[in-house]
GUBADREN-273397 format. One record per residue (C-alpha): residue in three letters; z, x, y; residue number from 1. Coordinates in steps of 0.1 Angstrom, whole numbers. Example, Ala and Ser with C-alpha at 12.3 -4.5 7.8 and 13.67 -1.06 7.14 Angstrom:
<nodes>
+---------+-------+-------+-------+-----+
: residuo :     Z :     X :     Y : num :
+---------+-------+-------+-------+-----+
:     ALA :    78 :   123 :   -45 :   1 :
:     SER :    71 :   137 :   -11 :   2 :
+---------+-------+-------+-------+-----+
</nodes>
This chain:
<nodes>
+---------+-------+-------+-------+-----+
: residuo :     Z :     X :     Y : num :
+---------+-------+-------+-------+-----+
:     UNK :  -199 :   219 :   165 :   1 :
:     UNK :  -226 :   226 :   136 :   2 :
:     UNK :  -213 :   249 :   111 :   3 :
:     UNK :  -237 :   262 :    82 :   4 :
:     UNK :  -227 :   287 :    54 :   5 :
:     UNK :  -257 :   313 :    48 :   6 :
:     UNK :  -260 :   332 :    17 :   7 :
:     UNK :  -273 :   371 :    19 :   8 :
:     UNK :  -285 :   386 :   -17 :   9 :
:     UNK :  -315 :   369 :   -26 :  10 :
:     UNK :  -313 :   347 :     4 :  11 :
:     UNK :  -311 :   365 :    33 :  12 :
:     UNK :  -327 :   393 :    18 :  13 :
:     UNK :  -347 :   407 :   -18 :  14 :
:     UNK :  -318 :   417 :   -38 :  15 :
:     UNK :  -330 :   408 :   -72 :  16 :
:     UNK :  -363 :   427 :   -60 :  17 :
:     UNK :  -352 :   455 :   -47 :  18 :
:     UNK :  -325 :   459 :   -85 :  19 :
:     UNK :  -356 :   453 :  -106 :  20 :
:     UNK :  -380 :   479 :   -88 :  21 :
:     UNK :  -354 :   508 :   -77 :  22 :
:     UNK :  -353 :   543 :   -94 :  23 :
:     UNK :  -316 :   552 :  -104 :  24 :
:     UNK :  -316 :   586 :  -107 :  25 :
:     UNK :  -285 :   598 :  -133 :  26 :
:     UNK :  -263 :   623 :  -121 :  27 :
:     UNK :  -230 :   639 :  -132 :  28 :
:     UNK :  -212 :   622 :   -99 :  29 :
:     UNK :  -217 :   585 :  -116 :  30 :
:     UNK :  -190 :   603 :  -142 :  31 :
:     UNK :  -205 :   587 :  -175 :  32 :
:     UNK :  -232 :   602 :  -202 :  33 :
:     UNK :  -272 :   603 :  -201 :  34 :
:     UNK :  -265 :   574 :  -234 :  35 :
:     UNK :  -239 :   551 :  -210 :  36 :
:     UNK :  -260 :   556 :  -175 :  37 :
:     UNK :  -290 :   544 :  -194 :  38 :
:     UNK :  -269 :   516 :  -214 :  39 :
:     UNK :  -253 :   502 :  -180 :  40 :
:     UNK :  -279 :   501 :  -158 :  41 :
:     UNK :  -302 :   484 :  -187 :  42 :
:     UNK :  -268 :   459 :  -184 :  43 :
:     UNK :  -270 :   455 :  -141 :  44 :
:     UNK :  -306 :   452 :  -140 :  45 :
:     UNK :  -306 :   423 :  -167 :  46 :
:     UNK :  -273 :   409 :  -146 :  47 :
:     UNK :  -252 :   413 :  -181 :  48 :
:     UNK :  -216 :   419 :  -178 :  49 :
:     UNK :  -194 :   442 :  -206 :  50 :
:     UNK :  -160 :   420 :  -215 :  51 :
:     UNK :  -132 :   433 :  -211 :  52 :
:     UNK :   -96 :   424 :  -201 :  53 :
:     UNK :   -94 :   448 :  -177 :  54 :
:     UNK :  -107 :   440 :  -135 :  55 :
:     UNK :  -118 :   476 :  -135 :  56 :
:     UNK :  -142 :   493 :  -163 :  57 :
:     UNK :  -164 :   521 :  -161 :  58 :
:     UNK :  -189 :   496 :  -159 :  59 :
:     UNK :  -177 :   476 :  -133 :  60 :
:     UNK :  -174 :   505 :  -110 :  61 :
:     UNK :  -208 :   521 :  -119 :  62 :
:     UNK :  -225 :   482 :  -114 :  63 :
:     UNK :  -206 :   483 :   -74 :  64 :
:     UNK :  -223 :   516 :   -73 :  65 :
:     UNK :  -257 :   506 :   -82 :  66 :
:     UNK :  -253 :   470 :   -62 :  67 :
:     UNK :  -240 :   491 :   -30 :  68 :
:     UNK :  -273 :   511 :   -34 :  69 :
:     UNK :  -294 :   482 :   -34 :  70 :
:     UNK :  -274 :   461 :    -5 :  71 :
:     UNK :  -288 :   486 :    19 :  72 :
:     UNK :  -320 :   492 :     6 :  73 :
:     UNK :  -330 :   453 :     3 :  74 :
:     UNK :  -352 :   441 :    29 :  75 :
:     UNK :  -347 :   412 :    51 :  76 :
:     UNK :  -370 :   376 :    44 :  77 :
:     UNK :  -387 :   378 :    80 :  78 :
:     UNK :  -388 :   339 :    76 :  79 :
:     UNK :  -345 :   341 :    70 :  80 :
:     UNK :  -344 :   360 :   108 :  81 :
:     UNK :  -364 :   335 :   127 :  82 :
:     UNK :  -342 :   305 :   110 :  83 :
:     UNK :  -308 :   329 :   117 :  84 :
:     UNK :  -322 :   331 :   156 :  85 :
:     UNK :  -334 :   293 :   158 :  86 :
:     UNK :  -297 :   283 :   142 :  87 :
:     UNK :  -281 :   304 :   169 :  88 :
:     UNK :  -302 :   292 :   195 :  89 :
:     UNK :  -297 :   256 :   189 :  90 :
:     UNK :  -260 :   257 :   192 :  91 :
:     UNK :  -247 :   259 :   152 :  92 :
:     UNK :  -218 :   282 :   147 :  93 :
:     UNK :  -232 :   307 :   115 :  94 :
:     UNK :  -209 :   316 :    87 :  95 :
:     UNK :  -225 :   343 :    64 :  96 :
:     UNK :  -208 :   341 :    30 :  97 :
:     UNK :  -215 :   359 :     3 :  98 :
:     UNK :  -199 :   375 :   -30 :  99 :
:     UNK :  -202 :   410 :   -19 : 100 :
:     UNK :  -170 :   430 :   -20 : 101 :
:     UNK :  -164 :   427 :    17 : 102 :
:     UNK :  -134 :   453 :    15 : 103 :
:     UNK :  -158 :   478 :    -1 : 104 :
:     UNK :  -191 :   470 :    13 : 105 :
:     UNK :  -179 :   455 :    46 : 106 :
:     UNK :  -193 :   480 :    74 : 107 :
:     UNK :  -222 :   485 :    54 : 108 :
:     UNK :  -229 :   449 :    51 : 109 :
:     UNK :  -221 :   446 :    90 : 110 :
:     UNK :  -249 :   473 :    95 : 111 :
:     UNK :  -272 :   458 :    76 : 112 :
:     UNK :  -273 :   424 :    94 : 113 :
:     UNK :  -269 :   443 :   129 : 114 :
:     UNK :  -296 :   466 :   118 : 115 :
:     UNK :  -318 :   434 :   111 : 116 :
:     UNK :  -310 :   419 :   139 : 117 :
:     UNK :  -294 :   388 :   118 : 118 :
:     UNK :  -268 :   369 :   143 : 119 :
:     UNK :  -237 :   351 :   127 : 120 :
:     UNK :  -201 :   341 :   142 : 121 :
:     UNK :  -183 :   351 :   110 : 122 :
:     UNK :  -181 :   372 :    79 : 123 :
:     UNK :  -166 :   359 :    45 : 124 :
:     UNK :  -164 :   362 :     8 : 125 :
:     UNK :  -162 :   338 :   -14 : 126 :
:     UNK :  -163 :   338 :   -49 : 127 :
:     UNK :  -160 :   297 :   -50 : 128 :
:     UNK :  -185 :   292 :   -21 : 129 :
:     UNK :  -177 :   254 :   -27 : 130 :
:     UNK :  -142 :   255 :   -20 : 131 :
:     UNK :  -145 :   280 :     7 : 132 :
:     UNK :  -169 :   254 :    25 : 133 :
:     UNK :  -149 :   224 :    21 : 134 :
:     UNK :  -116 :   243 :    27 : 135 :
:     UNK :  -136 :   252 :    58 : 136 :
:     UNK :  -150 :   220 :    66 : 137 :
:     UNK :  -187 :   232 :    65 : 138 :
:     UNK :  -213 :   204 :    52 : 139 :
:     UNK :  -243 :   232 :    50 : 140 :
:     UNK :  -246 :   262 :    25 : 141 :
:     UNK :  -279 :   280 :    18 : 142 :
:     UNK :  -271 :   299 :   -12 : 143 :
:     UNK :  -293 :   307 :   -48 : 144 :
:     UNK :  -261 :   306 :   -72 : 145 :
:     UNK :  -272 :   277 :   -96 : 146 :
:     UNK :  -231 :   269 :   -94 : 147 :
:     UNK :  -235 :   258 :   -59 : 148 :
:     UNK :  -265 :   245 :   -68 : 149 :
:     UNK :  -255 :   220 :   -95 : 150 :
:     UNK :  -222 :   209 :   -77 : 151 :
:     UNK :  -222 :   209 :   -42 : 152 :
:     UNK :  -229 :   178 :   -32 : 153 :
:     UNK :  -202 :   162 :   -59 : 154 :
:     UNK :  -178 :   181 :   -33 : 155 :
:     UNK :  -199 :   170 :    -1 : 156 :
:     UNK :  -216 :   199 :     5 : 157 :
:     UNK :  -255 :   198 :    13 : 158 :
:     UNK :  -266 :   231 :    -7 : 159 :
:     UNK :  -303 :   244 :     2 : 160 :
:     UNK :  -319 :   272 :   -21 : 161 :
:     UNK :  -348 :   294 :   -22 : 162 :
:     UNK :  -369 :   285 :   -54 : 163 :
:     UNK :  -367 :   313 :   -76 : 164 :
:     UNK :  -375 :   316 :  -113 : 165 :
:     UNK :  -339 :   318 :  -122 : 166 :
:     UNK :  -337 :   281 :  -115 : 167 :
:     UNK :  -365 :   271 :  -136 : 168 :
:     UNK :  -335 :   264 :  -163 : 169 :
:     UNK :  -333 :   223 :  -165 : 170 :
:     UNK :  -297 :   212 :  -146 : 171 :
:     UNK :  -294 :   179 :  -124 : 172 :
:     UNK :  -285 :   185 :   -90 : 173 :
:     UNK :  -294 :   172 :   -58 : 174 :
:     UNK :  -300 :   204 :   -35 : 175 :
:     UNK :  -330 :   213 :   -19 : 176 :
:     UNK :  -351 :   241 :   -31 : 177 :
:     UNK :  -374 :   256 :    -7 : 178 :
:     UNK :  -402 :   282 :     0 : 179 :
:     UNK :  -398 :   285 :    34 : 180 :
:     UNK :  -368 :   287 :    59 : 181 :
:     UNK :  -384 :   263 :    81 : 182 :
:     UNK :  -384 :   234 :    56 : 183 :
:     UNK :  -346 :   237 :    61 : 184 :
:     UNK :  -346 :   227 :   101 : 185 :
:     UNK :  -356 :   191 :    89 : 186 :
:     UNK :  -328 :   185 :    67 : 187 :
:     UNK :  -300 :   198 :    85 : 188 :
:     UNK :  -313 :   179 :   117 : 189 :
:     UNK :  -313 :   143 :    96 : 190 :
+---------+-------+-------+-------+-----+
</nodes>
């Protein structure tokens, strides 16, 4: 059986787009002041994080809320469908994998992929995208995180990723970037 891990923020979708041109309106719900609404969402559009010791912070929970806006309102790569559909219709089993809270976003993330007509056998999350693919036993992952990026294949796994400016940083690796899905179907088929 084929097995490939797929990636959905920024891969499957426009995440990062759809963050950096969305309107957040402030309103007394998000419970914080005008002064920290502004400050946070200044921090989850530049993708900064507050430290803390703490799992939960008023700013973790207002970034979820911001992130959970955008996961529905991102729009689908048309190019990310057709390779979905050609995976499924030449026999690979599809794992989509992503970082999203699945406990708190996972109907919404299942309506998003049904609603775009993306097919997949399974839903994960992974934090370590790495280990969840060896673990797993999956030799593909398409996925923009410059972790995966940098050491996949030191663990065996073949990472493909969609050139984005993020990775114009200098780090040795030796995943495939790529501009269009369909440069994909040669490597995996090697």
């Amino acid at each position: 059986m084929k097995v490939i891990a797929v990636d959905i923020d920024n891969v499957l979708n426009n995440f990062s787009d759809t963050l950096a041109s969305s309107t957040f309106k402030y309103n007394d719900l998000y419970g914080l002041s005008r002064e920290e609404f502004d400050h946070y969402l200044d921090m989850v559009k530049r993708n900064a994080f507050d430290e803390s010791n703490f799992l939960t912070t008023k700013f973790s929970d207002f970034r979820y809320r911001i992130h959970e806006q955008c996961y529905r309102l991102a729009q689908a790569k048309s190019d990310g469908v057709q390779f979905m559909h050609w995976l499924k219709d030449n026999g690979w089993e599809v794992v989509i994998c992503t970082k999203r809270n699945l406990r708190l976003t996972g109907e919404s993330t299942k309506k998003w992929l049904q609603d775009n007509h993306i097919p997949y056998d399974y839903l994960f999350m992974a934090l370590n995208k790495i280990v969840f693919c060896k673990l797993w036993n999956v030799p593909y992952l398409i996925d923009d995180d410059i972790l995966n990026i940098t050491h996949g294949e030191r663990y065996g796994i073949k990472v493909y990723y969609p050139i984005m400016d993020k990775h114009d940083s200098a780090f040795s690796h030796t995943a495939k970037g790529f501009t269009r899905f369909e440069e994909i179907k040669q490597w995996i088929q090697e």
